[in-house]
C-alpha positions as CSV (number, residue, x, y, z in Angstrom):
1,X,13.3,68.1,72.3
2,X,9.8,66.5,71.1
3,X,9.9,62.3,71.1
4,X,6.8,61.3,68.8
5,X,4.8,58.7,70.6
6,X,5.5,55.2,68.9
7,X,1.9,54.6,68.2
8,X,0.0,52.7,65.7
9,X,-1.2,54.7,62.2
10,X,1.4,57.0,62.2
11,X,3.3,57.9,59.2
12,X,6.4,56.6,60.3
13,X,5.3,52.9,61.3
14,X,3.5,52.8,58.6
15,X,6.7,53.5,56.2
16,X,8.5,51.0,58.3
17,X,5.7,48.4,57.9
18,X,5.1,48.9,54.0
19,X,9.2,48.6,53.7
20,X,9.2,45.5,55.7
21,X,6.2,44.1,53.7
22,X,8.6,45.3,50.5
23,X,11.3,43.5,51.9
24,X,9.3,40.3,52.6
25,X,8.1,40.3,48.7
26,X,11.6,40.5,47.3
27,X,12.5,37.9,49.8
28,X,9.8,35.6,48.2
29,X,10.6,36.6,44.8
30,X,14.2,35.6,45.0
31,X,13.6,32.5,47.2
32,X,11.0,31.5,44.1
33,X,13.8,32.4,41.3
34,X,16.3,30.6,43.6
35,X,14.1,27.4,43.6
36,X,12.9,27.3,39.7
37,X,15.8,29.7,38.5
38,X,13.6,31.2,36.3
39,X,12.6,35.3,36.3
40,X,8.9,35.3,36.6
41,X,6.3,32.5,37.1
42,X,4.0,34.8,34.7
43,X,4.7,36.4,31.0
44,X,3.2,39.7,33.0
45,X,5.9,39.2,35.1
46,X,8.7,39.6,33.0
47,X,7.2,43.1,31.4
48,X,8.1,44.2,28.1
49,X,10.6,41.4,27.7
50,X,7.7,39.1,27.1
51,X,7.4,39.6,23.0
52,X,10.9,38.4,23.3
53,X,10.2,35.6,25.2
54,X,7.1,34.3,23.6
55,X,8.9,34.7,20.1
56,X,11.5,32.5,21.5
57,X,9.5,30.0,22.9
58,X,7.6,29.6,19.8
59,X,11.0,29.1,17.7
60,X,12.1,26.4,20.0
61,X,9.0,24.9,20.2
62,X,9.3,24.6,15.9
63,X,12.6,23.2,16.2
64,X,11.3,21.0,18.4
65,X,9.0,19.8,16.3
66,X,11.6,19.8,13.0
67,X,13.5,17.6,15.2
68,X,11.2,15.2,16.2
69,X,10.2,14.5,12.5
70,X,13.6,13.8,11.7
71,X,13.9,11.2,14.4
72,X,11.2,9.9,13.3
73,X,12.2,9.0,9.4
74,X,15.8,8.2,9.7
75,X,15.5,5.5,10.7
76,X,13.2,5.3,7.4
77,X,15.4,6.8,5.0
78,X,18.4,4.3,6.7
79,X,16.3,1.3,5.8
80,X,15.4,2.6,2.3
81,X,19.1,3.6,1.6
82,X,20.1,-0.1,2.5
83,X,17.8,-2.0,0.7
84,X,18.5,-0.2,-2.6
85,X,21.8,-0.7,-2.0
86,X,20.7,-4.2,-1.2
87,X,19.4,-4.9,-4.6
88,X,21.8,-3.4,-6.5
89,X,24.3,-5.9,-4.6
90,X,21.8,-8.0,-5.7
91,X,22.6,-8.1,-9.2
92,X,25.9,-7.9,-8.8
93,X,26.0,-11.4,-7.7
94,X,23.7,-12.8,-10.1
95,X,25.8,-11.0,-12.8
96,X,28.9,-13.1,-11.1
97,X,27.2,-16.4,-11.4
98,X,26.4,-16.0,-15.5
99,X,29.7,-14.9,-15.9
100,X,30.7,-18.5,-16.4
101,X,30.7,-19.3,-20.3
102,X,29.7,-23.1,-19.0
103,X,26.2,-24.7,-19.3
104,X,27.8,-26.6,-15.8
105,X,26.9,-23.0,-14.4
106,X,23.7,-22.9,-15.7
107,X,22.1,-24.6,-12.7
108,X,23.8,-23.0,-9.8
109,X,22.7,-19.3,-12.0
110,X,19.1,-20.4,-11.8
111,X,19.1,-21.4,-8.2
112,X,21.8,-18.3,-7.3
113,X,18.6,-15.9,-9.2
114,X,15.8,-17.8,-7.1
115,X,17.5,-17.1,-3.6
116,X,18.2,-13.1,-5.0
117,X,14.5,-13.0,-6.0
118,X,13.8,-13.9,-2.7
119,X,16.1,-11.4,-1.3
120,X,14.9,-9.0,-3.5
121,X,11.3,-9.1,-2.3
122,X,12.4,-9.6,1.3
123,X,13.9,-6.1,1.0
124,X,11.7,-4.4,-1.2
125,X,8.5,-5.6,1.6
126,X,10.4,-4.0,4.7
127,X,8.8,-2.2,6.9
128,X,9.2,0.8,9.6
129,X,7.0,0.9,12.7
130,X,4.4,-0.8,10.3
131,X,4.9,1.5,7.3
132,X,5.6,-0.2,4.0
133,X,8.5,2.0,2.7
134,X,8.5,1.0,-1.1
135,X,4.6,0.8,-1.6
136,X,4.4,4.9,-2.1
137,X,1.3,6.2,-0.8
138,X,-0.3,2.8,0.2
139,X,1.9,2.1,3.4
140,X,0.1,-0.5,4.9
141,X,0.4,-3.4,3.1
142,X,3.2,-5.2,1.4
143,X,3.5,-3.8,-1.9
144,X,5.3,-6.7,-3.4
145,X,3.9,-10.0,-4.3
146,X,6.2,-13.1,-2.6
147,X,8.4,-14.9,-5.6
148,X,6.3,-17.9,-5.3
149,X,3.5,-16.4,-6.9
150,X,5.4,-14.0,-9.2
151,X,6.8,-17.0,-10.5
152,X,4.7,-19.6,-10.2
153,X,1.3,-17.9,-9.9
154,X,-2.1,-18.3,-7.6
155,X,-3.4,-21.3,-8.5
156,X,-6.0,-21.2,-6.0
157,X,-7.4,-17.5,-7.3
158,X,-6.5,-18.9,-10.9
159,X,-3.9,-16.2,-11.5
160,X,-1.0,-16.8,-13.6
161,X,3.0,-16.5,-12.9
162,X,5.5,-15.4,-15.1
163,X,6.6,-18.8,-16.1
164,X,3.1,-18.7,-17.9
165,X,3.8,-15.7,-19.1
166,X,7.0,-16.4,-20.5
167,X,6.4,-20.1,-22.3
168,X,3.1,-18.4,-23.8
169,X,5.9,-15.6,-25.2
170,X,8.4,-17.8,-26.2
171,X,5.4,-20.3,-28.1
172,X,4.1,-16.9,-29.5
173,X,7.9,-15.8,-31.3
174,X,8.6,-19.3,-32.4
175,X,5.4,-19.6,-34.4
176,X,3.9,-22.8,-34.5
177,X,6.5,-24.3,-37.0
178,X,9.4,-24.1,-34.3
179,X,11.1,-21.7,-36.8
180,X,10.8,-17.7,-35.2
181,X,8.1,-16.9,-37.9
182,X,10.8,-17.3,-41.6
183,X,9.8,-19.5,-43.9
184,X,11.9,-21.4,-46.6
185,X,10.9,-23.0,-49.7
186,X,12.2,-24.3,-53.2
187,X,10.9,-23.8,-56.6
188,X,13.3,-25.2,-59.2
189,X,16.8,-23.6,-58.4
190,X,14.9,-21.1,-56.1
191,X,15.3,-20.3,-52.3
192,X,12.6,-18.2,-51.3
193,X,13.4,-17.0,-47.4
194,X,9.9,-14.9,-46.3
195,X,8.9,-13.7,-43.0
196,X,5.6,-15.8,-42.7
197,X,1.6,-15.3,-42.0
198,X,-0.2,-13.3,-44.6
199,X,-3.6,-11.3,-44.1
200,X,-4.3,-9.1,-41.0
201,X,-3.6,-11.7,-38.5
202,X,0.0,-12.3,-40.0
203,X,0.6,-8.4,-40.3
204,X,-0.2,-8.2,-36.7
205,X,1.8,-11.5,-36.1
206,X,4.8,-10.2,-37.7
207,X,4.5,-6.7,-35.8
208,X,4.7,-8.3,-32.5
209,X,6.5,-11.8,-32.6
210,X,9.2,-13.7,-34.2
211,X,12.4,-13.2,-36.1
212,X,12.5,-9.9,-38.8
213,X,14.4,-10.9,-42.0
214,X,16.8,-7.9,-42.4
215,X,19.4,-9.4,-45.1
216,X,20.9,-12.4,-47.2
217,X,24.0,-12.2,-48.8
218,X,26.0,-14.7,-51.0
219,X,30.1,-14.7,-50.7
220,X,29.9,-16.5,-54.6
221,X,27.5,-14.1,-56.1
222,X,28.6,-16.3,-59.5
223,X,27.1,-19.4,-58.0
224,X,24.4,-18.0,-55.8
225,X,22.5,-14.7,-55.9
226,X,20.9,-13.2,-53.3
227,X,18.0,-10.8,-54.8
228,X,17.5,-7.4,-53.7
229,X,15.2,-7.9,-50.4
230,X,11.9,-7.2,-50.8
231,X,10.9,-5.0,-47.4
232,X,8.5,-5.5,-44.9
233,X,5.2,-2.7,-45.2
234,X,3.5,-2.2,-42.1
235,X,-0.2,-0.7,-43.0
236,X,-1.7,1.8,-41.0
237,X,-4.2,0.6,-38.1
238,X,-7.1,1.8,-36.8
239,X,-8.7,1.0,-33.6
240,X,-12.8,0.4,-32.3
241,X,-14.0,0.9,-29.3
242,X,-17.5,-1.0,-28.4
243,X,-18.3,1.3,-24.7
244,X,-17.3,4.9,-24.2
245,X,-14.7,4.9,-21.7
246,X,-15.1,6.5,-18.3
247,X,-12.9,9.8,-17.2
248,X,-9.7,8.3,-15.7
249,X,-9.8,5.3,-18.1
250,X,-6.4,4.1,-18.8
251,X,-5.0,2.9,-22.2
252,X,-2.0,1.3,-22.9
253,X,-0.1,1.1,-26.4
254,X,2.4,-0.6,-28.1
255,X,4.8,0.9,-30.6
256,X,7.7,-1.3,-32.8
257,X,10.6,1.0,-32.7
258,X,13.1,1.0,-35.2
259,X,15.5,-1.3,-33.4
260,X,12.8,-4.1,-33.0
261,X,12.1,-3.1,-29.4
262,X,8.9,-2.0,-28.4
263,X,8.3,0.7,-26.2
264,X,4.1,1.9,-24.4
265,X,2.6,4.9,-24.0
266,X,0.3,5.3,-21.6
267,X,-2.9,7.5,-22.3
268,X,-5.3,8.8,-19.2
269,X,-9.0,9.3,-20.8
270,X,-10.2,13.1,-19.1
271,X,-12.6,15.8,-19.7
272,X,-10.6,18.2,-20.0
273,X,-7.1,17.5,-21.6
274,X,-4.2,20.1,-21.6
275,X,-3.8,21.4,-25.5
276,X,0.2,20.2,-25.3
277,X,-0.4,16.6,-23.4
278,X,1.1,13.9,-24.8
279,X,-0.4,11.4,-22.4
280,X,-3.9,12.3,-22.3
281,X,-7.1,11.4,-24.3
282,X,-10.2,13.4,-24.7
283,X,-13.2,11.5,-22.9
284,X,-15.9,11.0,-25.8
285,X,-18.4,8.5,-27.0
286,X,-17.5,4.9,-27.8
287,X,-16.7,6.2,-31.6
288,X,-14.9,9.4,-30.5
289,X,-12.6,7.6,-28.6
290,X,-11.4,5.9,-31.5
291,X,-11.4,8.2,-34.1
292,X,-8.9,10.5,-31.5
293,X,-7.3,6.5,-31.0
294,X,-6.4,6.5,-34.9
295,X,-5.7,9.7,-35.4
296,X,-3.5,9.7,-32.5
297,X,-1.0,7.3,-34.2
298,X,-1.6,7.5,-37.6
299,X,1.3,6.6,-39.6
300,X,3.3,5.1,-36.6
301,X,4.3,1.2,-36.6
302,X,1.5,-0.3,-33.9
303,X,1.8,-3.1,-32.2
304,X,-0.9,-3.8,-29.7
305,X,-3.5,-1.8,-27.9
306,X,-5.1,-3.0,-24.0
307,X,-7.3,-1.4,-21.7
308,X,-9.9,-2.7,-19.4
309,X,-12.1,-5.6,-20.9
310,X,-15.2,-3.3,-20.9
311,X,-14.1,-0.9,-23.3
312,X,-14.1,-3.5,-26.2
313,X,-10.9,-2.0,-27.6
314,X,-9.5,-3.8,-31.1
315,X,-6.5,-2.9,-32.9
316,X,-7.5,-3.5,-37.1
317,X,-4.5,-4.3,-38.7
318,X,-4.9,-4.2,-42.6
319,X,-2.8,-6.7,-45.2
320,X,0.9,-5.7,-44.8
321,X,3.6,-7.2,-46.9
322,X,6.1,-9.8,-45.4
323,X,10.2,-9.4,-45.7
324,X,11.3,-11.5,-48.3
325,X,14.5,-12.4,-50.5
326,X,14.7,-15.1,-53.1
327,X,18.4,-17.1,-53.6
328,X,19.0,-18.7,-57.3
329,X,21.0,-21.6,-57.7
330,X,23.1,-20.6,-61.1
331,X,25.5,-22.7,-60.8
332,X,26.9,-25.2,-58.0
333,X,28.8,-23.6,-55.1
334,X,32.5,-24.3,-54.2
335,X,32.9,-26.0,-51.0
336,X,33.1,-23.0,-48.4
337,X,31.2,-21.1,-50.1
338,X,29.0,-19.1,-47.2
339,X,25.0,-17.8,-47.0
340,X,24.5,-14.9,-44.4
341,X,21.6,-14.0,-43.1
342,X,20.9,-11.0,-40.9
343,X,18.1,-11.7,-38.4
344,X,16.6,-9.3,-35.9
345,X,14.9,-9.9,-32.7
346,X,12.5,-7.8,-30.7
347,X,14.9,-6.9,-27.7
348,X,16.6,-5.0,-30.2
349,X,19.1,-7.3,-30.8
350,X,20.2,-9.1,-34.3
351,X,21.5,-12.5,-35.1
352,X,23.4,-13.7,-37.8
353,X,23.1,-17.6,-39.4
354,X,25.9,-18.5,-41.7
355,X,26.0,-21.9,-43.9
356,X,29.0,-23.2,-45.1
357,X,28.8,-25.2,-48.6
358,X,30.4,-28.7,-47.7
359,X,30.7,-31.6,-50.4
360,X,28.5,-33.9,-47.9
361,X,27.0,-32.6,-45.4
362,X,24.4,-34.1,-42.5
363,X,21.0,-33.2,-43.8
364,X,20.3,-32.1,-39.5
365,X,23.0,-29.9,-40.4
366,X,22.4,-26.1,-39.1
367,X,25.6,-24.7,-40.3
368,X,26.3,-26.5,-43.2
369,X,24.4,-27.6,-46.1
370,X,25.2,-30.5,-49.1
371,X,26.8,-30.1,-52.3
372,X,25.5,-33.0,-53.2
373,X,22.2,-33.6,-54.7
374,X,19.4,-30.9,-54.9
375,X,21.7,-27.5,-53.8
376,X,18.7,-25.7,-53.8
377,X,16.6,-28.0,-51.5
378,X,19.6,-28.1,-48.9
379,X,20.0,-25.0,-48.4
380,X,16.9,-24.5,-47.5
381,X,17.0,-27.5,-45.4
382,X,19.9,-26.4,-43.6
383,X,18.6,-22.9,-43.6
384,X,15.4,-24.1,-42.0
385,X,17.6,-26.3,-39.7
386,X,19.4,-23.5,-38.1
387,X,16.1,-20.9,-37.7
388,X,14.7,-23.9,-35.5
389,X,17.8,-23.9,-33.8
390,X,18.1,-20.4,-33.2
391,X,14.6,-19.9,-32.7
392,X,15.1,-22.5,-29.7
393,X,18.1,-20.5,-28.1
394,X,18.7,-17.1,-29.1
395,X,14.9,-16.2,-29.7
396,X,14.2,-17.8,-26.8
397,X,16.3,-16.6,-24.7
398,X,15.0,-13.0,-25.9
399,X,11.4,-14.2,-25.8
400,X,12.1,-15.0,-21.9
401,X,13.8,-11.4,-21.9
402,X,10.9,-9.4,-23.0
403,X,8.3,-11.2,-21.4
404,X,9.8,-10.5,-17.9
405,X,10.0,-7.1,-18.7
406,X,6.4,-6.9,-19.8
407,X,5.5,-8.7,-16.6
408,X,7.0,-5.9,-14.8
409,X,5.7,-3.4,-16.4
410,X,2.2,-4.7,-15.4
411,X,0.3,-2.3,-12.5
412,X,-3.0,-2.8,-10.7
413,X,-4.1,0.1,-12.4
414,X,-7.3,-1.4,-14.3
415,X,-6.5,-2.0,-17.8
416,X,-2.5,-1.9,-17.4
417,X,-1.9,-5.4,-16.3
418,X,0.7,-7.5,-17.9
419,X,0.2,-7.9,-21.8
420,X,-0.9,-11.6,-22.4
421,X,-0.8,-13.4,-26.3
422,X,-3.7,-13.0,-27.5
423,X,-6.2,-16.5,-28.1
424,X,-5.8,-16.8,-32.1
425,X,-1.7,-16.3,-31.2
426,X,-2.1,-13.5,-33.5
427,X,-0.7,-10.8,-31.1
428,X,-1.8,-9.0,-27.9
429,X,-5.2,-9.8,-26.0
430,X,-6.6,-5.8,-26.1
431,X,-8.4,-7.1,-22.8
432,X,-6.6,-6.4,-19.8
433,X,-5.9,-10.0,-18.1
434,X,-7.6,-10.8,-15.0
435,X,-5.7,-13.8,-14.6
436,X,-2.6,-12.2,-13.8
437,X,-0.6,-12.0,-11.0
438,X,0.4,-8.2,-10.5
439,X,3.3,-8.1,-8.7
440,X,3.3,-4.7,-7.3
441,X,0.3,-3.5,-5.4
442,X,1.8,-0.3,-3.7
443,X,0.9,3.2,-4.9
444,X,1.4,4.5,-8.7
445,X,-0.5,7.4,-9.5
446,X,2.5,9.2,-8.5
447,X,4.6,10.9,-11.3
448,X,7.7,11.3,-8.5
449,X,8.1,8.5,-6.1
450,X,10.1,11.0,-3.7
451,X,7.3,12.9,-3.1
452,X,5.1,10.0,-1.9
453,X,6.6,10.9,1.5
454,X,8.4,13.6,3.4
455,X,9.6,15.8,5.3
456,X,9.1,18.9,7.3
457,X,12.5,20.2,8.7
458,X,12.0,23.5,8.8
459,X,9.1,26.9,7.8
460,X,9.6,26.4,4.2
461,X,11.9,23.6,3.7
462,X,10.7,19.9,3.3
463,X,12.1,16.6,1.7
464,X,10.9,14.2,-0.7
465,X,12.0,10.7,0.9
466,X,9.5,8.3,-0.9
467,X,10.5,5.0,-2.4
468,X,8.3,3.0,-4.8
469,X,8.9,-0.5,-6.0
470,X,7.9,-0.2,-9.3
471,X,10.3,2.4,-9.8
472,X,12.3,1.7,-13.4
473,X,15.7,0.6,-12.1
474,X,14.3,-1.5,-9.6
475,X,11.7,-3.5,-12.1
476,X,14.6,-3.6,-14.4
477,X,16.9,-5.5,-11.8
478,X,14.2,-7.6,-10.5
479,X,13.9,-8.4,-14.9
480,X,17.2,-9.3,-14.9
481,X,17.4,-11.8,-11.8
482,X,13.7,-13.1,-12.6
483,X,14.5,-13.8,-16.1
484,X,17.3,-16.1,-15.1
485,X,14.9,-17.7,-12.0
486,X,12.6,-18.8,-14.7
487,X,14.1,-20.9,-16.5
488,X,15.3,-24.6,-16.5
489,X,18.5,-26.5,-18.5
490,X,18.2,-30.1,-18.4
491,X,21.8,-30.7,-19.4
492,X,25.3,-29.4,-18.9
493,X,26.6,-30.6,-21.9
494,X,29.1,-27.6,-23.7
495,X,27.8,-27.6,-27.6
496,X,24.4,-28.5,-26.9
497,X,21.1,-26.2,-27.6
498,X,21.1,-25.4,-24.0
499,X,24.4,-24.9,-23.6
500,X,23.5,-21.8,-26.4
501,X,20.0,-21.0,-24.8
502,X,22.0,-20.4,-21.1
503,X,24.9,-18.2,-23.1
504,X,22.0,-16.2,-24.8
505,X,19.7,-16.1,-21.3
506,X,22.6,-15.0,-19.4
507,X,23.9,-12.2,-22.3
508,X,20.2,-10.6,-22.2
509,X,20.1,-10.8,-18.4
510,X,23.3,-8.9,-17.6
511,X,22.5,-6.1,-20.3
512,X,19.2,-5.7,-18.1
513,X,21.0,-5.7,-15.2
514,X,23.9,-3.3,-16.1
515,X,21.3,-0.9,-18.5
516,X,20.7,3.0,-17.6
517,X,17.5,1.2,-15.9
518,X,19.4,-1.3,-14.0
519,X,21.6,-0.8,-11.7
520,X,23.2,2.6,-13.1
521,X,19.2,3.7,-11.8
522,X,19.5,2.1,-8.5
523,X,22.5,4.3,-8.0
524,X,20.5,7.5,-8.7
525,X,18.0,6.2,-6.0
526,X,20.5,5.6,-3.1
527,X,22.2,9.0,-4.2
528,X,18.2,10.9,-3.3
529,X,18.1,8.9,-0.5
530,X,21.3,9.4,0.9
531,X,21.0,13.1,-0.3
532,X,17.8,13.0,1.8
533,X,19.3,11.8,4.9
534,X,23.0,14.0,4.6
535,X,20.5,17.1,4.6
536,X,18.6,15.7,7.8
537,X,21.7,15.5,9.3
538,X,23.0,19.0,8.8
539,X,19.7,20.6,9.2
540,X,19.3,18.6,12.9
541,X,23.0,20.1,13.1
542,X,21.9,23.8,12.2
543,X,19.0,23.6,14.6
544,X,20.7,22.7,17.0
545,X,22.7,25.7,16.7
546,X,20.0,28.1,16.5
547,X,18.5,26.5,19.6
548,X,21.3,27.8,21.3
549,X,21.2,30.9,20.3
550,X,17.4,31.2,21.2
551,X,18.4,29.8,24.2
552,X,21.1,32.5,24.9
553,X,18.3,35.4,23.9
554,X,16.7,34.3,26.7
555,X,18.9,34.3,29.1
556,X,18.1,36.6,31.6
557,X,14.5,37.3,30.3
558,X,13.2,34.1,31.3
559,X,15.8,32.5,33.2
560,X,18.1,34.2,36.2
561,X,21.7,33.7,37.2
562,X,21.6,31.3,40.6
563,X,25.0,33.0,41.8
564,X,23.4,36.6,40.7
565,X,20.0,35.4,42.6
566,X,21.8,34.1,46.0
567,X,23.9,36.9,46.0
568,X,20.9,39.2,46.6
569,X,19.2,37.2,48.7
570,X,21.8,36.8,50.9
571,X,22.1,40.8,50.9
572,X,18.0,41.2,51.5
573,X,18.2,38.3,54.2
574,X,20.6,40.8,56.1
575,X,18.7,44.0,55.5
576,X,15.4,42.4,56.0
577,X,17.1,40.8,59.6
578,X,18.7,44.5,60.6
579,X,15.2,46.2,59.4
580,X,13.2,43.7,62.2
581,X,15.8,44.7,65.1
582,X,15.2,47.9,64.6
583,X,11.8,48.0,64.8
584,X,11.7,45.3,67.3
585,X,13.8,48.1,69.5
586,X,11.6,50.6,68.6
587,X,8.6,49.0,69.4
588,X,10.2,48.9,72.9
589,X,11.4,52.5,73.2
590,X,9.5,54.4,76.2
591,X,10.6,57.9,77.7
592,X,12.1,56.1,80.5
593,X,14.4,54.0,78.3
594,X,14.9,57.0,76.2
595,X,16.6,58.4,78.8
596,X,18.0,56.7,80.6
């Protein structure tokens, strides 16, 4: 029997060493996998599984990310959510404080409006790791003015509040005989009732401020006749324009509806305007502008044009004819006999004056008027009586309403601040005011305040969670608190004029307040927000899912059972131990030992 020598380079030692060496790199491997638990320290290393891996990792990493931004802006969406829901709380309580039919109320409304104001703008100026959430776009600033100066102005940068705005309303609907703009007079045994101002300046007077005559009617048609009313005519109006306006120009317009409110379209001056745009004006020469002005709304009941001072812009009103109706005396009244006159105002509301015939009556009377003396004479004394007095509460009262509204409606957009009675009192200034204060100074060039921010949470899916200020049902509730902030009742008297001018204030505030725009709107804001944030939640939900399931695909590809892992090593430790005695004893082996 042949015994090969044990000698270095031959075949078999060098099997033995190469299966050692083997050994000793599957020792490593495992001892590495044991250590990190994962398969391979290398994409190479883990072979073809490595598309799968990579594709993993890159899904992860994206929910990751999807993850991260929701973090981020819940907490946003959670402040927005609350402070809408804030505001419309809001005006639930200033809504509980006029509910009191007492002037005794009247101060504790006021003061209870003043602290929501506050409130109001507190919640509306919050801010998220230094992010202005109601301001759109513009983030970086507070996007609302403090109630101080929306209510009482800048005196030191000469800009006005809304308490300017609204006395220069309410002076502008009364008219400067105290009596909303209607007129009496006597001829003989002749009442004549007219809207008054005649010429262009009282057509544009009457389309913008005071009562509307609508009716008068007679319970004693035998004794008193009421004439058939002769209507109001409003005549067409055209507009001039001194500079050609710039593209992006903005132009604001006022329109009477048939209610007596007035609503504004907005028209941006461009190039290029779409053939089917209703809110757009070709950009043209000074002339152009406002031939396309007057044709635009030819036939329709103008009220008031504005845009930026530069532009010159005029609205011509030509001679319309006033409302009028004419009352004759035939024959003296029975006492109780009743006048009724049907009065509108321009918040869309209408008022109704009755006089009573009385035997004696107090000539201050504005309910009743003398059968004694000159019939004719008072009732148009009375009658004149009571527009003075309504004109103090009820028009007021609206006056007060509209203006806030128009204060609201303002925007830092050049040309579009808040409307301001014009010098002569005749209507509108056309000239945007500079002396102003513009409440809102956040973002509103967008169409859709939700999509002023968002979003991402997943490859094709993001989330509109923007918030504006000067969205409508939040101007319209900070209307309806600010219109009762304003004002200021000197007595708490029942039967008195201001006991009438709170009940009329605190009727025009709560319709603002409870209105489609008011807090019925707010509503639809907290339901996108809370929308927003129920689909952040589900979607971090769902991700979390499918990170699991990413996670289980790579099981095994990236990562390596520990039991699996020690089991083998365990097993290789032994072999690897076995395989080094016996070489060690071969290494030893001689003929002798052999043998022997």
């Amino acid at each position: 029997m042949t015994i090969s020598a044990f000698t270095a380079g031959t075949y078999f030692q060098d099997r033995n060493t190469a299966n050692l060496v083997s050994q000793k790199a599957r020792l490593d491997a495992l001892t590495t996998q044991l250590s990190t638990g994962r398969n391979a320290e290398t994409y190479g290393g883990i072979g073809s599984a490595r598309t799968t891996s990579l594709s993993a990792h890159a899904s992860l990493s994206a929910l990751d990310g999807y993850d991260a931004a929701i973090n981020a802006n819940t907490t946003r969406v959670t402040v927005a959510s609350s402070a809408v829901t804030q505001l419309s709380n809001l005006s639930g309580i200033v809504q509980g404080s006029l509910n009191s039919g007492s002037i005794a109320s009247g101060s504790n409304a006021v003061q209870v409006a003043r602290n929501s104001l506050d409130a109001a703008v507190d919640a509306l100026n919050q801010d998220v790791a230094g992010n202005y959430i109601f301001g759109g776009r513009d983030s970086d600033a507070p996007p609302v003015a403090s109630s101080d100066a929306i209510l009482n102005g800048v005196p030191s940068r000469n800009l006005d509040g809304l308490k300017t705005v609204v006395s220069e309303q309410i002076a502008a609907d009364l008219g400067p005989n105290g009596n909303g703009r209607i007129a009496t007079s006597v001829s003989g045994s002749t009442v004549t009732v007219s809207e008054e101002g005649t010429g262009a300046g009282g057509t544009e007077a009457r389309a913008n401020f005071g009562f509307s005559l609508v009716s008068a009617a007679s319970s004693n048609p035998a004794a008193i006749t009421a004439g058939p009313m002769t209507a109001r005519t409003n005549p067409d109006v055209t507009f001039s324009v001194a500079n050609a306006p710039a593209e992006g120009d903005r132009i604001r317009v006022a329109i009477n509806q048939p209610d007596g409110t007035q609503s504004f379209t907005d028209l941006i001056v461009t190039a290029n305007p779409p053939a089917d745009s209703t809110n757009t004006i070709p950009l043209g020469t000074a002339a152009e502008t406002a031939a396309a002005l007057t044709k635009r709304f030819e036939n329709q009941p103008v009220a008031s044009i504005q845009g930026k001072a530069s532009l010159g812009l005029a609205a011509n009103f030509g001679a319309g004819t006033p409302a009028s109706v004419e009352l004759n005396v035939k024959t003296p009244p029975a006492a109780g006999d009743t006048l009724t006159f049907k009065l509108a105002l321009r918040d869309g509301t209408t008022q109704t004056i009755t006089l009573t015939a009385k035997a004696n009556a107090d000539a201050k009377s504005t309910t009743e008027f003398s059968l004694t003396g000159d019939v004719a004479a008072n009732i148009s004394t009375a009658l004149s009586n009571a527009l003075k007095e309504t004109a103090g509460t009820t028009l007021s009262a609206s006056s007060a309403s509209r203006a806030t509204q128009d204060f609201f409606a303002g925007s830092k957009t050049e040309g579009l601040a808040p409307r301001r009675v014009s010098a002569d009192g005749n209507g509108y200034a056309e000239g945007a005011s500079a002396t102003t204060v513009i409440w809102y100074t956040g973002d509103d060039t967008s169409t859709d305040p939700r999509a002023t921010a968002s979003v991402q949470i997943g490859s094709d899916r993001k989330i509109g969670i923007g918030a504006q200020a000067n969205e409508a049902p939040i101007r319209a509730v900070l209307a309806g608190i600010a219109q009762v902030a304003v004002q200021s009742f000197t007595t708490t008297q029942t039967g008195t004029s201001e006991a009438a001018r709170y009940l009329a204030v605190a009727e025009r505030s709560r319709s603002v307040l409870t209105s489609t725009n008011g807090r019925e709107g707010l509503q639809a804001i907290a339901s996108d927000l809370g929308l927003a944030a129920k689909t952040m939640t589900e979607t971090k939900a769902d991700n979390r899912a499918a990170r699991a399931t990413l996670q289980d695909s790579l099981d095994g590809v990236d990562t390596v059972s520990l039991e699996e892992v020690t089991a083998k090593l365990l097993a290789l430790q032994n072999q690897l131990q076995a395989s080094y005695q016996v070489t060690s004893m071969l290494s030893k082996l001689t003929l002798t030992n052999y043998l022997s």
